[in-house]
Structure formats: C-alpha cells, structure tokens
C-alpha positions in Angstrom: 0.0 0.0 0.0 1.6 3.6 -0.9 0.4 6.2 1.6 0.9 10.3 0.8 0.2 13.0 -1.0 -3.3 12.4 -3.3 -3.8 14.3 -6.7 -6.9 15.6 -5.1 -6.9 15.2 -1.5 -10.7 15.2 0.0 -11.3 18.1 2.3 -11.4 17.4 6.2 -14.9 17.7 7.8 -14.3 21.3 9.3 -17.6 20.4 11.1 -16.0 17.8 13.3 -15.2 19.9 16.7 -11.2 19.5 17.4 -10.3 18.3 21.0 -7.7 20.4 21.1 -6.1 23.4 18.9 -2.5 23.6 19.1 -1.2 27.2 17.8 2.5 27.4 17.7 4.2 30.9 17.4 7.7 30.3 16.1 10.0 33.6 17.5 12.5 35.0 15.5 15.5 33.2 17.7 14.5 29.7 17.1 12.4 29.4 20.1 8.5 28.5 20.2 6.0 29.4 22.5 3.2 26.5 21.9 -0.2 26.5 23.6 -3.0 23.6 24.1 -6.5 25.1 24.3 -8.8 21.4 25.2 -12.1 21.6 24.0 -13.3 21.2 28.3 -12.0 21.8 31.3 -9.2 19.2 31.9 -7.6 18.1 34.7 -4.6 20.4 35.5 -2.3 17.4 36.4 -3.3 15.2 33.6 -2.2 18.4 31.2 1.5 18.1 33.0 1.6 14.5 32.3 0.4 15.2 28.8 3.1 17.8 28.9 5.9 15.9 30.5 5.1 13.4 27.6 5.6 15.4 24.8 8.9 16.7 26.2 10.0 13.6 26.2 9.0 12.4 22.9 10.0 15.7 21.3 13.4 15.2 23.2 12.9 19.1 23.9 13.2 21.6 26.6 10.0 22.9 28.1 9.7 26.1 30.1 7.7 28.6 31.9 4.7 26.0 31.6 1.6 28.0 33.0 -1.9 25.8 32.7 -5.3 27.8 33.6 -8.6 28.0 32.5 -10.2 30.1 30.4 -13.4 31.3 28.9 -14.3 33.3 26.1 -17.7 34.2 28.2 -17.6 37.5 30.8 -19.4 35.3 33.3 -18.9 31.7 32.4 -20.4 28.7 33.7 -18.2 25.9 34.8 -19.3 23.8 31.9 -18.3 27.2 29.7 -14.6 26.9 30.7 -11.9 25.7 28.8 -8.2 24.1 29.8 -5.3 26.4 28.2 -1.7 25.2 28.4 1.2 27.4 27.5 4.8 26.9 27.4 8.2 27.5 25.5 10.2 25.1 24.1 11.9 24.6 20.4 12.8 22.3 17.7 9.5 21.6 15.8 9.1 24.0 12.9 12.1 24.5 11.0 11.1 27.7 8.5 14.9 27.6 6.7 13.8 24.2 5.8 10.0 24.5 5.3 9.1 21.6 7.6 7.7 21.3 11.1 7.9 18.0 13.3 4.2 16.4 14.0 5.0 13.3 15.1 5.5 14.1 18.5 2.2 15.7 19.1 0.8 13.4 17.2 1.7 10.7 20.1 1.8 13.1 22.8 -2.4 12.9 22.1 -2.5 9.6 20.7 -5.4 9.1 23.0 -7.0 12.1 20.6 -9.0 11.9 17.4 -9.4 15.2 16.0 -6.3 18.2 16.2 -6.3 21.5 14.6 -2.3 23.1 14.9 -1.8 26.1 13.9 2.1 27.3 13.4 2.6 31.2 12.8 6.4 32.2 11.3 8.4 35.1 11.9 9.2 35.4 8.3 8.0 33.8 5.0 8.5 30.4 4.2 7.7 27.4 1.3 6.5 24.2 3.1 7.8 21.5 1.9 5.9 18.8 3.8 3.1 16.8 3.2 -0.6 18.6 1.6 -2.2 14.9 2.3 -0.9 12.2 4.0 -2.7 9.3 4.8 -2.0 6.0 6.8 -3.9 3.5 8.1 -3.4 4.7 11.4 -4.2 8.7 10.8 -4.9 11.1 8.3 -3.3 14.7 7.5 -4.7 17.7 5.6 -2.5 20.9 5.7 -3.2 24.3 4.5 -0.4 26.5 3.8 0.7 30.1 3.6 4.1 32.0 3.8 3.8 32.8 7.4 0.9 30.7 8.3 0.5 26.6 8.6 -3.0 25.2 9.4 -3.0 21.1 10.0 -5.8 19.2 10.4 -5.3 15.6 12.2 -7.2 12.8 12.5 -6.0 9.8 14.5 -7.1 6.7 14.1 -5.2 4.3 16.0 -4.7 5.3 19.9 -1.4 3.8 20.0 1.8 6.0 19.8 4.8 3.8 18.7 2.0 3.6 15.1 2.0 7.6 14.2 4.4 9.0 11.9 4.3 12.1 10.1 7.1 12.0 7.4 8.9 16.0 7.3 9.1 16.2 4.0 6.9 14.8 0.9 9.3 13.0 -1.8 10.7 15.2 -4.4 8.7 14.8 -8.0 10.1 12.0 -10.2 12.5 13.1 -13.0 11.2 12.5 -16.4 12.5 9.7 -17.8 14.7 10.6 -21.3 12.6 10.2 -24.4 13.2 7.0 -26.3 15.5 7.5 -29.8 14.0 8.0 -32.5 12.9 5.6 -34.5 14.3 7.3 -37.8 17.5 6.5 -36.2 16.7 2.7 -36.8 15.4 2.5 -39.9 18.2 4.8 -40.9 20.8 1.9 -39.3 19.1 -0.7 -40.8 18.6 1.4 -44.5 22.6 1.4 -44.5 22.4 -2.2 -43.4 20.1 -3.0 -46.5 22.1 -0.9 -48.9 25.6 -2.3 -47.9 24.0 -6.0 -48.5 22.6 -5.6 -51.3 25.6 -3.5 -53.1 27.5 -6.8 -51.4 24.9 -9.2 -52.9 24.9 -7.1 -56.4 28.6 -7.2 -56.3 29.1 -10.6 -55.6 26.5 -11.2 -58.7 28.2 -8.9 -60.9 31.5 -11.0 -60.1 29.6 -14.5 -60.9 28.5 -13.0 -64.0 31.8 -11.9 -65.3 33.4 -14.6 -64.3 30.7 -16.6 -66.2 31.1 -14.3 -69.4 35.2 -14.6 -69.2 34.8 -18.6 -68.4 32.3 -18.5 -72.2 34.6 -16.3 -73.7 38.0 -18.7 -73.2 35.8 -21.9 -73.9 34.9 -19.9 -77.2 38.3 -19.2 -78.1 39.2 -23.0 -77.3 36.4 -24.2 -79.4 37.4 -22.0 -82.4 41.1 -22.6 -82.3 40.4 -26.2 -82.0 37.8 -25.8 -85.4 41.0 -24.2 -86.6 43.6 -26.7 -86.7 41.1 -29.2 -87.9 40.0 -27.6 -91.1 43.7 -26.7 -91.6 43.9 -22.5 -91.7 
C-alpha cells in the first residue's frame, strides 16, 4: 500500500469539533511558544503529564509551563470553561527548511482523534511537507501560507509507537529521457540494406563476369580447335 500526498486530496470535515487546537508561534531566535486550548475543562495534572510526555518524545526543553482555564464568556459557567496550556520550548518547525515535526504531538495525544495546529512564522517560508498524508493509522490535511500553517489531524489508532508524520513529501520523479527516434533505426538498418545488397549485387556482378570470361576462353578453345582441324 503507498500512503501520501493524493492528486486531489478530500477536504477534512471542518464540522467535526477538534479536542484540542494547538497554535504554535515560532520567534524570530529559534524558540516557540506552543499552547494547548482542550475543548473542556481538563484536569490540570493530567495536562503536566500530557506535557511531560511530549517533552519527552519531542526530546525538547519545556519552560515557563503556566496551565489555567479560560473562557471566552464574561461570566462563564463551569461547563463554559476551557483548559489552556502554555509553554516554551523549540525544535518543531524548521522555516529555513520549510518543515515542522508532528509526530511528537501526534503521540503526545494519541489518545485524541481530532487536532487542529496552527504554526505562525516570523518570516516567510515554502512548506515542503506533506498537503495529504494518509496511513492507516491517521490522516493529514495541511493548508499552507508564507507565514501561516493550518494542519488538520485525525487519529485513528490510539497507539503511539504507530503515528508517523514524514517532514518532507518525496521530491517529483525526474522525467524519464525520451526514447530515440525511430528514424535512427530505420536509418541503421537502410545502411544495413544498402551495404547488402551493393555486397549481394557485387558478388552477382562477379559471378557474371566470371561466367562471361569462363564462355569467352571456352569460345576461343572451341574455335582454335575448329581451326587446326580444317587446316587455316
């Protein structure tokens, strides 16, 4: 089975509400500030653990972690609420290159089905990964601009060690060289045909003399021995 990029990849159902929308603002040193908004109100120390994994995954520093909960609402509910994580930390999106590292969140909420990420560049870039990917274990749409990255992610087997988001999609095939023509051939094989037959015409214009030379002698034979009989 090839997995990747599709001609005409099928759009992700926007309607489908993400359980989390990571936004990731790249700074002009290198360094990213990342933040988690959860669709609910989660458990503060379940989003450390979640945290704590994706350092460790990401093999990345994380800093100044601060985890609240927030509410676009003036007077919310409890039930109105909504978990925010934010921290620092590096190494993901790569805008020199054009890719950005998803497999790491992609396990760190492997438990997940539906992420939006978001990545915002200091400066203009050309992504060069993946518009599509598929797998059978999740499914990738991207949506790019020179300073702006949308991804949508849909997991589809909850087990880590199975997602892989490739960095880069596989450069276009070359063209394969055009076959020679086949004028060329019948031009090779036109010399052949001459070249035998001169060899063929030659070797019948040698036959023939030879013939003509072999009558002529027997002729003279002939008459010289007429010749001596009648006594000239």
């Amino acid at each position: 089975m090839t997995f990747g990029q599709a001609q005409a990849p099928p759009a992700p159902d926007m309607a489908q509400r993400p359980e989390v929308v990571v936004v990731l603002y790249v700074q002009p040193d290198g360094s990213h500030l990342m933040t988690w908004t959860f669709d609910r109100r989660v458990s503060h120390e379940a989003v450390r653990e979640r945290v704590a994994r994706y350092q460790q995954l990401s093999q990345q520093p994380i800093s100044q972690l601060e985890i609240r909960d927030d509410s676009l609402k003036r007077n919310p509910r409890p039930e109105d609420l909504l978990t925010v994580a934010s921290f620092y930390t590096a190494g993901l999106a790569n805008p020199k290159e054009g890719t950005i590292a998803l497999t790491p969140l992609a396990r760190a909420f492997a438990d997940l089905t539906t992420l939006h990420i978001y990545t915002i560049l200091p400066q203009q870039s050309n992504y060069q990964g993946y518009l599509h990917y598929v797998s059978p274990h999740l499914q990738l749409w991207a949506q790019t601009e020179p300073q702006l990255w949308r991804f949508v992610l849909n997991i589809s087997t909850h087990e880590p060690t199975l997602l892989e988001i490739p960095l880069k999609r596989p450069p276009p095939p070359k063209p394969s060289p055009p076959p020679p023509p086949r004028s060329t051939n019948r031009l090779l094989w036109g010399v052949l045909g001459v070249l035998s037959l001169a060899l063929l015409v030659g070797a019948g214009i040698y036959l023939y003399v030879a013939y003509l030379l072999k009558r002529q002698t027997a002729s003279q034979i002939v008459q010289r021995e007429i010749h001596s009989n009648t006594g000239g």
